[in-house]
N, C-alpha and C positions, 0 to 999 in steps of 0.2 A: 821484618814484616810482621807487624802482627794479626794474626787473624781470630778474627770474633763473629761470634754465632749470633744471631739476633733470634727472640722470642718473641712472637705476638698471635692476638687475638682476633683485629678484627681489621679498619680498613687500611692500616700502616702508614699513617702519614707520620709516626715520630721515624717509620724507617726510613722513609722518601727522603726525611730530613736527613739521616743521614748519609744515605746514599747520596744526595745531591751534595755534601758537604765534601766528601769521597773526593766526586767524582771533579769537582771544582781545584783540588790540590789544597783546599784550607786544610783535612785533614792527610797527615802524609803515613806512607808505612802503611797502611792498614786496609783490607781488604775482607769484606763480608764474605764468609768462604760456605752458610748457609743458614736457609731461614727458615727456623719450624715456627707450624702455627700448632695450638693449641684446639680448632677447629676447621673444618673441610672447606674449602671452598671460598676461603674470604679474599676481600681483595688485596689484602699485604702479602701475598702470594702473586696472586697476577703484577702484583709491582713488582716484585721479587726477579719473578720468568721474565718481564721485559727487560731487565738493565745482564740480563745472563746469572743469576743467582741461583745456585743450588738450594733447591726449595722442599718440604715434605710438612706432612702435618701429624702429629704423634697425640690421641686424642687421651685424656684421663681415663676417661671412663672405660678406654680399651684395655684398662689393668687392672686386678681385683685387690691391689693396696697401694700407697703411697707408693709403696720403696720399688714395686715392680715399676714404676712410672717414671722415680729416679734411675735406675738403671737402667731403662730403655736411654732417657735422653744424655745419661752419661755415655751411652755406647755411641751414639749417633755423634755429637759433640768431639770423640774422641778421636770417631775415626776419621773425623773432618778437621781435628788437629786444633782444635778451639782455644785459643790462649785465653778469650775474654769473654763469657757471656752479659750480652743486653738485652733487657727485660724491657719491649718498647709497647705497652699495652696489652702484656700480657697476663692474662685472668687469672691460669690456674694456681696453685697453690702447690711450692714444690715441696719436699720433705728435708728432713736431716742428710742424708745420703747426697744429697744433689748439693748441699750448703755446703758439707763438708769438704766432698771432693774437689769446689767450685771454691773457697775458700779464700775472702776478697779479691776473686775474679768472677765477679756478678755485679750487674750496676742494673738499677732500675727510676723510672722516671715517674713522680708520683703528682697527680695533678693540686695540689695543695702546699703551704708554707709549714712543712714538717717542724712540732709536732702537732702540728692542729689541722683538724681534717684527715684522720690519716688510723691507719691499721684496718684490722679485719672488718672488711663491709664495704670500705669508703673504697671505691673504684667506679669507672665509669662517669656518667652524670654524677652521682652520689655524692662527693664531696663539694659541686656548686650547689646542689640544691641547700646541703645544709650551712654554702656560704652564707648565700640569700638569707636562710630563713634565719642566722644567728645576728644577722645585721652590720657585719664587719668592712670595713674598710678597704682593707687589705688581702688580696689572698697572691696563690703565685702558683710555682712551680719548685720539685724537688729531686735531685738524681742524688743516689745513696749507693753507699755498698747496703746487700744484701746478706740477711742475718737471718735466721728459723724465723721469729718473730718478725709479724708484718708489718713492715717503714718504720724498724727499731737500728738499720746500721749505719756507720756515719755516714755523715752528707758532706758531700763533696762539693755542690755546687746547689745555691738558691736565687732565684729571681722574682721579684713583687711583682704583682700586677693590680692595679685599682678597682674595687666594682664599683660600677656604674650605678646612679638610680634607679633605671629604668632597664636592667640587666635581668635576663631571667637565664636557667641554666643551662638553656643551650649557646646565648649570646657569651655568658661568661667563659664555658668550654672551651668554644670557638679562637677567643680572646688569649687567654692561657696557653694554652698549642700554641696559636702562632708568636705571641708575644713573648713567651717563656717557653716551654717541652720543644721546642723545635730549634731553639738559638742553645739552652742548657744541656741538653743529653748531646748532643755532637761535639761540644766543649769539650764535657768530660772524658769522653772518649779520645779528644785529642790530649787533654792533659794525658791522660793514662799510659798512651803511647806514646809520648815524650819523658814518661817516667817522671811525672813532675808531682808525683800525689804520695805525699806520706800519710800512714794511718797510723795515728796516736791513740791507743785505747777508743773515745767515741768521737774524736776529733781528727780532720786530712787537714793536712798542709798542703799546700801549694807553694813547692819549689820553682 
């Protein structure tokens, strides 16, 4: 069985996705054993306490450095036996300490067709407005392993999604989730636990 921590920020629908992919038997072995959020009160929590998920929120700002932040959620993570963490909308910014120990067992889901669109800044809205505004065709969805550097480790899994003419960024958001972040990150997580993902230097295989 593998058991993985999931990380988020705010309404958890990449979690929902996963939990419903769970709980359906597409994916097998694997069991959310708890779900911190990054902030108080949001609703990827209350989705969390519905389906019976150990749930807690560990806030940045409640540390005075990075590394006290990394050790906080290395100890949370450990004592809950975490083979895999999943980064499903989640904000903060973790340090070396947490990469380290966490050491291609972090997977995170990035709303853009990595590498465009994508590092320190681009979160949220933020990477459709600058679809929009760049005039591209094409954009999508991306789950990576996680590296210090932000949406620099490899990629495991990419899905395109088309804009629209008439798209603005929260119709394209909306799009992407469901189209792509929602079908992609539960993938990956099934390949992972089937052991089907080789990392080559900045390249996965799929065994």
């Amino acid at each position: 069985m593998l058991n993985i921590g999931v990380l988020v920020s705010g309404g958890g629908s990449n979690l929902q996705a996963i939990i419903d992919k769970i709980e359906s038997g597409y994916i097998k072995n694997v069991r959310i054993v708890t779900v911190v959020s990054s902030k108080e009160g949001v609703y990827a929590l209350q989705r969390a306490k519905e389906h019976g998920i150990s749930n807690t929120f560990i806030a940045r700002k409640s540390f005075s450095n990075i590394d006290e932040y990394d050790e906080a959620l290395i100890k949370h993570f450990t004592e809950h036996k975490v083979d895999l963490v999943v980064m499903a909308g989640f904000l903060s910014i973790l340090g070396e300490r947490f990469n380290k120990f966490f050491e291609k067992r972090v997977i995170n889901v990035h709303p853009s067709l990595i590498p465009a669109f994508c590092g320190k800044g681009f979160y949220g809205i933020i990477p459709h407005q600058h679809v929009i505004e760049s005039g591209v065709k094409v954009t999508g969805a991306t789950v990576h392993f996680v590296e210090l550097e932000a949406d620099t480790g490899p990629i495991i899994l990419q899905k395109a999604v088309y804009v629209e003419d008439n798209d603005t960024p929260e119709t394209l958001q909306k799009r992407v989730m469901e189209q792509a972040e929602w079908e992609i990150l539960p993938e990956a997580i099934k390949l992972y636990a089937e052991n089907r993902l080789v990392v080559d230097g900045k390249r996965v295989k799929i065994i």
